[in-house]
C-alpha positions, 0 to 999 in steps of 0.5 A: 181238926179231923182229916175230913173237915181238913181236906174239905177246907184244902178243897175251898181254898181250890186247892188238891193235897198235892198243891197243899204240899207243894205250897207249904214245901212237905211230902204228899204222902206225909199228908195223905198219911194222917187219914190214918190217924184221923187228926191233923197237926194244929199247925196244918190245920190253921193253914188250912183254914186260912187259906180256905178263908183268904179263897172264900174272900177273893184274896190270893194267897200264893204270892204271899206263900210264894214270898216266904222262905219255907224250908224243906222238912228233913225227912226221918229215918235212918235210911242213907243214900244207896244203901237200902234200909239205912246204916246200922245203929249201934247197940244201946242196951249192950248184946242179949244173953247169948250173944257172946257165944255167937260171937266167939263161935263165929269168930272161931269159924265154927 
């Protein structure tokens, strides 16, 4: 589904995109996020549209949300608490040609 046809069927359910994220327990900015994209994960999109149909019936969907459990998206990245930019990650590929030099010149205080 593109992003438009999306936030139409968010806006028939009578719904903005920061209720859409509240309801479905996901960051807003992650949501606006996919108008760079274009396209909607199928997951989201499905939700879209049946809420936007259960609106266009007269059926309130937000006890029925209300009820499930959703869990929190974990967010990505390798940013840790109070330490801006994360922690380092180690080296899989082993040092670049000319690393060892740096190294032992460092270590000898040149």
């Amino acid at each position: 589904m593109k992003y438009e046809e999306f936030q139409r069927q968010i806006g028939k359910a009578g719904l903005t995109l920061t209720s859409f994220a509240q309801l479905v327990c996901m960051n807003r900015v992650s949501i606006s996020n996919m108008s760079r994209k274009g396209d909607v994960p199928s997951h989201l999109a499905v939700i879209a549209a049946l809420l936007a149909e259960m609106a266009e019936h007269g059926i309130d969907f937000r006890p029925v949300l209300a009820g499930i459990d959703i869990e929190p998206k974990k967010p990505r990245g390798g940013a840790a608490k109070g330490r801006f930019g994360g922690t380092r990650q180690i080296d899989l590929f082993g040092p670049k040609a000319g690393d060892e030099r740096k190294a032992v010149a460092r270590l000898a205080g040149t």
